[in-house]
N, C-alpha and C positions, 0 to 999 in steps of 0.2 A: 863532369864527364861529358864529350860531347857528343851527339845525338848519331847515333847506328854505332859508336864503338862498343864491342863485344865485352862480353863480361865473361868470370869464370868464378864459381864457387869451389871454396877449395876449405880444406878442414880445418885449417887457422881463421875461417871468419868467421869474429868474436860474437860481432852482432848475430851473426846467423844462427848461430850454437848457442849464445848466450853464456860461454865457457870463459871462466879465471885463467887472466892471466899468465897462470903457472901451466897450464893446462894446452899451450901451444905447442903444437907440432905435433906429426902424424905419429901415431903408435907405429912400431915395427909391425905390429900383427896387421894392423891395415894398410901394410907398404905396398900392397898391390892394389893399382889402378881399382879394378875391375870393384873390389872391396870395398876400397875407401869412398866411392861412387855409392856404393850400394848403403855403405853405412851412410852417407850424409841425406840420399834421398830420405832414411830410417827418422834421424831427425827433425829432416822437413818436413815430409807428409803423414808420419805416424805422430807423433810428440807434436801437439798442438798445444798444451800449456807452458808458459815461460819457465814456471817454476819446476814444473816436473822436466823439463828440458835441461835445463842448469842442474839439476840432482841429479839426472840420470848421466847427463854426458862427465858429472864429476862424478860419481861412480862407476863407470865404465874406466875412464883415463887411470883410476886409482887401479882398478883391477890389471891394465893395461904391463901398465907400468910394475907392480908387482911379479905378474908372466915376467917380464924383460930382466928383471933384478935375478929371476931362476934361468936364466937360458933360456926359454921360451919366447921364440920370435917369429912362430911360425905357427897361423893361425890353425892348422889342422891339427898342430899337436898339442892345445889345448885339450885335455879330456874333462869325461866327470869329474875322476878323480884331484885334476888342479883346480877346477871351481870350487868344489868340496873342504879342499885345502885352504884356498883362500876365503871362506867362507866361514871354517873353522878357527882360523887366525882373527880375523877381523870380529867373530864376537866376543876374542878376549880384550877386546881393548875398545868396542864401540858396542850404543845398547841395540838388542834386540831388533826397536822399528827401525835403525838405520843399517840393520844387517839387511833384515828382507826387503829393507828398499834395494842395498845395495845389489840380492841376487837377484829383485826383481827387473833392475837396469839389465843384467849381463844375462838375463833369460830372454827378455823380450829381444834386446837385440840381434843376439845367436839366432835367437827364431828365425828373424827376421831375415838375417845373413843365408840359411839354410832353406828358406822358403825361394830364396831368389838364386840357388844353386852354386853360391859361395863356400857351405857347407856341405859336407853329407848328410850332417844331425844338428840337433842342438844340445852342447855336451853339457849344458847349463839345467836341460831338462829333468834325470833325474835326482839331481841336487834336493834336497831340502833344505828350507832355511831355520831358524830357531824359534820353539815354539813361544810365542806372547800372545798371554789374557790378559785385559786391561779390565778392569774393576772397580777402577777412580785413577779420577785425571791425574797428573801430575804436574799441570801446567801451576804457575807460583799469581797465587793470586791474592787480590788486597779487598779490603777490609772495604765497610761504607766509608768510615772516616778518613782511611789512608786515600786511597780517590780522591774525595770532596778536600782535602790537604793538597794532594798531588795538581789537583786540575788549579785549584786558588794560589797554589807559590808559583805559577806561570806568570812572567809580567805581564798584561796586557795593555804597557805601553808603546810598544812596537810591531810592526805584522807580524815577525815570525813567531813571538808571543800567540798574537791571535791565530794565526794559523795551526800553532801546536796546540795550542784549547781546543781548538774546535776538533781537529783529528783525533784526537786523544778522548773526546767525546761522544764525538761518533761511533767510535769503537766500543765503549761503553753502553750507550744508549738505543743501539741498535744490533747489539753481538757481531759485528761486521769483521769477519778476516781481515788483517791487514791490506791486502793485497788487492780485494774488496773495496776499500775506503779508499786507498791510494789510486784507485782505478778510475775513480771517479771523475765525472767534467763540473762544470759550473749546473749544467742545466737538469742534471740530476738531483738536485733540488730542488721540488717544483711543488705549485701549489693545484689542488684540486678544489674547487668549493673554497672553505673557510681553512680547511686542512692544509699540511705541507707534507710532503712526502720525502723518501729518500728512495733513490734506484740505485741497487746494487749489481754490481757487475761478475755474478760470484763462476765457478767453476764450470765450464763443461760449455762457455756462454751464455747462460741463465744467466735470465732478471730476474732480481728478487725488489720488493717493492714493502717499506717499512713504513708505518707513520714517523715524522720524525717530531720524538720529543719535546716539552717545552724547553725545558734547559739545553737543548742541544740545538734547538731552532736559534733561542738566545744567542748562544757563543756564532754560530753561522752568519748569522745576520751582522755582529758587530765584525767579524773575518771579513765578510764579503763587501760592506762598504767604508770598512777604512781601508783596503787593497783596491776599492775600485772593481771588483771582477765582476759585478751585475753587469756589465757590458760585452762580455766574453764567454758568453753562453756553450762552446764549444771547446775552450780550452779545459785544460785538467783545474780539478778545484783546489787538490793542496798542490803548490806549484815549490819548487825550493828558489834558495837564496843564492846569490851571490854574496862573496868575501865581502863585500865592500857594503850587505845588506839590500840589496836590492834583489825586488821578486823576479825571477825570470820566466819563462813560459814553459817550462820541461815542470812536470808532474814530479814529486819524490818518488822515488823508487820502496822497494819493502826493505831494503837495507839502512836508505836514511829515515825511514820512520823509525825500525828498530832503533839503529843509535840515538836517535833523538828522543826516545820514549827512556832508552838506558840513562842517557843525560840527564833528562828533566830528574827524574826519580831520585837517584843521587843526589841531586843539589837540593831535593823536600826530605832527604834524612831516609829514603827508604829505600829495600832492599837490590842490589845490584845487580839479582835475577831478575826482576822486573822487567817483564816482554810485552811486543803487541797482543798476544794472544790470552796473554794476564787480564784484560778488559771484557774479552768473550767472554771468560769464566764467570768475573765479578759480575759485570753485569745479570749475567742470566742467574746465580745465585742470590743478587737483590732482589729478582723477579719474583723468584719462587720463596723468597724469605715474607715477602709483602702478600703471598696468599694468590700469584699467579701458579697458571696450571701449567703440568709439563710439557701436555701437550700443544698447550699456545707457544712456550716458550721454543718448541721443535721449529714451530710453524715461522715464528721470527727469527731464529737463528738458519734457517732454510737446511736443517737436516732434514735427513731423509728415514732414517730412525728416531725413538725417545730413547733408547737405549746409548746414544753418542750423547744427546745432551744431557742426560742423567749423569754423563759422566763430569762434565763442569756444575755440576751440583754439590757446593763446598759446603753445603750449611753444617754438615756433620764434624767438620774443621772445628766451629766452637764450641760443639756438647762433648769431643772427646776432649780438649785442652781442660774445660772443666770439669769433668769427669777424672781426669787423670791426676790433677791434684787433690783428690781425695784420698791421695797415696799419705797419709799424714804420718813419715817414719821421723 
């Protein structure tokens, strides 16, 4: 683009929004100027996380687009009553936390719309969403052996081999969110003293700052100079591939870790629920099996309650399995 030509943001840019594909073009309800302005400021300067940016703008477009399928194209005649509606609908067929994310999207923004005199109200306000207590995780988690299986059927004759050890590592050895680990540059691993550290890039812009492991200093070390990246202290650490095998400089996204975690799994024999966030759990339940405390374990997974990590606390996974075959019918 060449220098003084003007720009215009407008609500098909993807980058901007961080919005799927499918999810281009303006909603009827925002066909007005004045609106569609106000929603995209909503985007830019309220929704500072990527990932909550991408959930909320596709919960909103779902909501969107459901008004549009009833005759509703006209954003003031949205009531309580049709958020209520679609709210009702949408927890028979999705669970729980993705209902109240989804009316947390279509709350905050109305807000947002009616603070800026778009609205008269916010008809999302007295909606309620559906109640959920969580009690134990559900996230699918593995075993010591299935891991130490998992991480050794990875070849380590080629980088992207090395690269998927080490991420795959990472996440285990330090409970690091996806998002987290893929966040990362080269120089986030760094040494203090005799120590090596890992800087995580976690939520809200918080550093969080781990020792990092010996086996996962191991896999790092052999990643980082069979790819050469000790010279490139700036760029991203796990970096993706080109077709043809070759590292490029663009960081994996949280989507190609995911497929690439579903991948490996599958070809070691194990279960094809197998997620990033399956490593948070294992990990921090190897911690507390080996006679670490909860409260250290809060402290390295960088919650902010013990009551969230107790929830990736699976040890009870194997006393009920045998427990329950004591069923001897």
């Amino acid at each position: 683009m060449a220098d003084g030509e003007s720009t215009t943001t407008t609500f098909d840019d993807l980058d901007l929004l961080t919005l799927t594909p499918e999810c281009a073009g303006v909603p009827l309800l925002l066909a007005d100027p004045e609106t569609a302005s106000r929603s995209l400021e909503y985007f830019t300067t309220q929704v500072r996380s990527p990932a909550t940016r991408e959930a909320y703008s596709r919960a909103i477009r779902r909501f969107f687009v459901w008004c549009e399928d009833r005759g509703v194209t006209d954003l003031h005649a949205v009531s309580p009553m049709c958020v209520a509606a679609y709210i009702e609908q949408l927890g028979r067929h999705r669970s729980a936390p993705t209902v109240k994310r989804a009316l947390a999207a279509i709350r905050s923004l109305f807000d947002w719309l009616a603070s800026g005199g778009c609205l008269p109200a916010n008809p999302a306000a007295p909606v309620r969403g559906p109640r959920h207590v969580v009690v134990r995780g559900t996230t699918p988690v593995l075993t010591v052996e299935e891991t130490r299986h998992l991480i050794r059927s990875i070849p380590a004759d080629a980088p992207i081999g090395l690269r998927d050890r080490a991420l795959i590592a990472m996440m285990v050895y330090t409970f690091a969110r996806v998002s987290a680990a893929t966040g990362m540059r080269v120089d986030d691993y760094f040494q203090q003293g005799r120590r090596w550290f890992i800087r995580l890039h976690e939520k809200n812009g918080r550093l969080h700052q781990v020792p990092a492991h010996s086996k996962l200093q191991e896999h790092l070390e052999q990643y980082l100079h069979a790819c050469g990246l000790d010279t490139s202290p700036h760029l991203p650490l796990f970096r993706s591939f080109s077709i043809d095998g070759r590292m490029t400089v663009h960081g994996l996204t949280r989507n190609d870790a995911l497929r690439m975690v579903k991948r490996r799994a599958v070809a070691a024999g194990l279960a094809a629920t197998t997620c990033c966030h399956s490593f948070r759990a294992t990990g921090i339940t190897a911690y507390l099996s080996n006679g670490g405390l909860l409260e250290t374990a809060q402290a390295l997974a960088g919650h902010a309650s013990a009551r969230t990590t107790s929830l990736y606390d699976r040890r009870a996974d194997t006393v009920g399995v045998g427990e329950i075959e004591r069923i001897n019918i």
